[in-house]
VOPAGU-2260 file (C-alpha; in pm, 1 decimal, decimal comma):
REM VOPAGU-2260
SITE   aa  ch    i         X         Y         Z
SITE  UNK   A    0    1398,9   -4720,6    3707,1
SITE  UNK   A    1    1330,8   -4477,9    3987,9
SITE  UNK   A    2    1184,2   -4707,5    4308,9
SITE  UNK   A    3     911,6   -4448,9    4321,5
SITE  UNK   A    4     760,1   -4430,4    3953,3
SITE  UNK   A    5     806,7   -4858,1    3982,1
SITE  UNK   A    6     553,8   -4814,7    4289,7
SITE  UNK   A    7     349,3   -4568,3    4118,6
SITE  UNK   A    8     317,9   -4881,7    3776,4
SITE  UNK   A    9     263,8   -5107,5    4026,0
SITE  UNK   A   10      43,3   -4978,1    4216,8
SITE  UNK   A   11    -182,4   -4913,3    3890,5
SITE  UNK   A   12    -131,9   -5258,0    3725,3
SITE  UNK   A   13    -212,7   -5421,2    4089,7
SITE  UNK   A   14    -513,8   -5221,5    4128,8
SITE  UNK   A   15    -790,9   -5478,8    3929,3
SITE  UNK   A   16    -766,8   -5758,4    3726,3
SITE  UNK   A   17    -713,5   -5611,6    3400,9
SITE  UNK   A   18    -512,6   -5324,1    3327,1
SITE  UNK   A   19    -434,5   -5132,7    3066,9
SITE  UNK   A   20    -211,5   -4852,8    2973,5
SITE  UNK   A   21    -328,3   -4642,7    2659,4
SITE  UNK   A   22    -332,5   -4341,2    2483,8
SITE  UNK   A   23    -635,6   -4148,3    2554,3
SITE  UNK   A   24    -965,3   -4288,7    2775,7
SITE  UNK   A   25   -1191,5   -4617,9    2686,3
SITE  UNK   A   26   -1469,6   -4317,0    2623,2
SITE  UNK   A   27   -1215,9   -4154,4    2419,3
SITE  UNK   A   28    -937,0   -4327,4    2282,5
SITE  UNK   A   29    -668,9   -4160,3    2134,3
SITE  UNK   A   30    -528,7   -4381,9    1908,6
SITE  UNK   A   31    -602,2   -4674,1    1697,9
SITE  UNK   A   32    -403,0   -4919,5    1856,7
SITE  UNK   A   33    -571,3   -4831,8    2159,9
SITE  UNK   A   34    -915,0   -4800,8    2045,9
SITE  UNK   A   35    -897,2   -5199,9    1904,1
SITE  UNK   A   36    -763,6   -5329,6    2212,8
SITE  UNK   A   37   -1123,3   -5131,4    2403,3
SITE  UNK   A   38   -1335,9   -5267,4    2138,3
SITE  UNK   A   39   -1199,6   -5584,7    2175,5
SITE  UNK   A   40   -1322,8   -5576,9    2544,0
SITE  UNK   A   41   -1620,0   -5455,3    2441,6
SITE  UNK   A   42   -1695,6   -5709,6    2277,8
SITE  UNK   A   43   -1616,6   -5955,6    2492,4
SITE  UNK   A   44   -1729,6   -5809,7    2819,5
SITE  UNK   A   45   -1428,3   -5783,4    2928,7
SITE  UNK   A   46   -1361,6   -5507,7    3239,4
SITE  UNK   A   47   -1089,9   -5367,5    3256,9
SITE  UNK   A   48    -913,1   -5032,7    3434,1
SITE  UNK   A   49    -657,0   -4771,3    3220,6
SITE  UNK   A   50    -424,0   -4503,7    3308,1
SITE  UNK   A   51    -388,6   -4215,1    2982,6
SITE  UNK   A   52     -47,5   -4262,6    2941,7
SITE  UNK   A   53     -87,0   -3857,6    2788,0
SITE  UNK   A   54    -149,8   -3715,7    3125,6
SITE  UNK   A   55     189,0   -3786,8    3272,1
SITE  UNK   A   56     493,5   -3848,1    3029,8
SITE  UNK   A   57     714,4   -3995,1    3347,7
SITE  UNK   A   58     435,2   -4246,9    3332,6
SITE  UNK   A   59     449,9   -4279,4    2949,4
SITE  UNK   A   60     822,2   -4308,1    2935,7
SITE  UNK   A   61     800,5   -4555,7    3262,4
SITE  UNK   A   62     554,0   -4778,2    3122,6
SITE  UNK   A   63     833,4   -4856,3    2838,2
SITE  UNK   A   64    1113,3   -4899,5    3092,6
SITE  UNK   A   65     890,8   -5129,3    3345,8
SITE  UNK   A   66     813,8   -5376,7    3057,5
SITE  UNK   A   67    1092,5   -5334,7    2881,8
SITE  UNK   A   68     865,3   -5281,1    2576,5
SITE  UNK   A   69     844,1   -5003,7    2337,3
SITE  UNK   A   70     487,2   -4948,8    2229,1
SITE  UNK   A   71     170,6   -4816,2    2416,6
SITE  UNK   A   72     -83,3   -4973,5    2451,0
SITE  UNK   A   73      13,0   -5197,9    2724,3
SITE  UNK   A   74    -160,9   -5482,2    2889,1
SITE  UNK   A   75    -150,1   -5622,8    3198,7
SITE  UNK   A   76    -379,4   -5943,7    3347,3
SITE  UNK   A   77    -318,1   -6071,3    3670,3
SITE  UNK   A   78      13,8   -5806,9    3738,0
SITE  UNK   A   79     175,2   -5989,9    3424,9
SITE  UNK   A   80     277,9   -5801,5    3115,7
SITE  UNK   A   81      69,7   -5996,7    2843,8
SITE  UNK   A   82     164,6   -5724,7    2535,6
SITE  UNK   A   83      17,1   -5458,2    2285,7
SITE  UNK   A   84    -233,7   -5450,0    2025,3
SITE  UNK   A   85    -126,4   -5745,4    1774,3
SITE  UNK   A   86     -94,7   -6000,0    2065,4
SITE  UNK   A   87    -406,7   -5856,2    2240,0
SITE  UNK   A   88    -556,5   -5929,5    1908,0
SITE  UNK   A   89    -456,2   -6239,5    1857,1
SITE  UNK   A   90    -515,4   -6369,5    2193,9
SITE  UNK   A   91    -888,8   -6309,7    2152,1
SITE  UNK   A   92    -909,3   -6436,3    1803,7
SITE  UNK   A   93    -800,4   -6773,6    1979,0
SITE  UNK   A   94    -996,3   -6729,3    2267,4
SITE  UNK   A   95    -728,7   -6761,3    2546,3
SITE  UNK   A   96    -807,4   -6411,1    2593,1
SITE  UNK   A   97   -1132,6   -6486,2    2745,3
SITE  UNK   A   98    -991,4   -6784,0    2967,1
SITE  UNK   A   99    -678,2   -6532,3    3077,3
SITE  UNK   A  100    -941,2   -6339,4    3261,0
SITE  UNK   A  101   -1156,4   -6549,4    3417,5
């Protein structure tokens, strides 16, 4: 990976709590994957921060590299790569979701 578009992810995923990568916005989402994982915060008043992974493909295709993971959405808590929609799911059905964050 090129040491500036790793500084670029990091910089992003370092900048709050809870990040996440998705397709579209929270106010917009532009998938379904992505839209669970924001109603899932929703309803857990969870706050978080994204980057639209379809306003920059190097972005989009660095995301994949960076985790080594091939799906978007991606989420991040604390700078650590936690996983996509069925893990993000299945975290909060558990409820370590809600104790990862505080």
């Amino acid at each position: 990976m090129n040491p500036e578009m790793k500084k670029i992810i990091e910089e992003k995923i370092n900048s709050c709590k809870v990040f996440l990568f998705m397709k579209g916005t929270p106010e917009d989402p532009q998938c379904g994957f992505s839209a669970q994982i924001v109603s899932i915060f929703e309803e857990l008043g969870i706050e978080f921060k994204s980057f639209d992974v379809l306003s920059d493909e190097n972005i989009r295709q660095g995301i994949k590299e960076y985790a080594d993971w091939p799906t978007i959405p991606q989420l991040y808590i604390n700078g650590k790569f936690i996983g996509g929609c069925d893990i993000v799911r299945e975290l909060a059905a558990s409820g370590e979701l809600q104790g990862l964050v505080k």
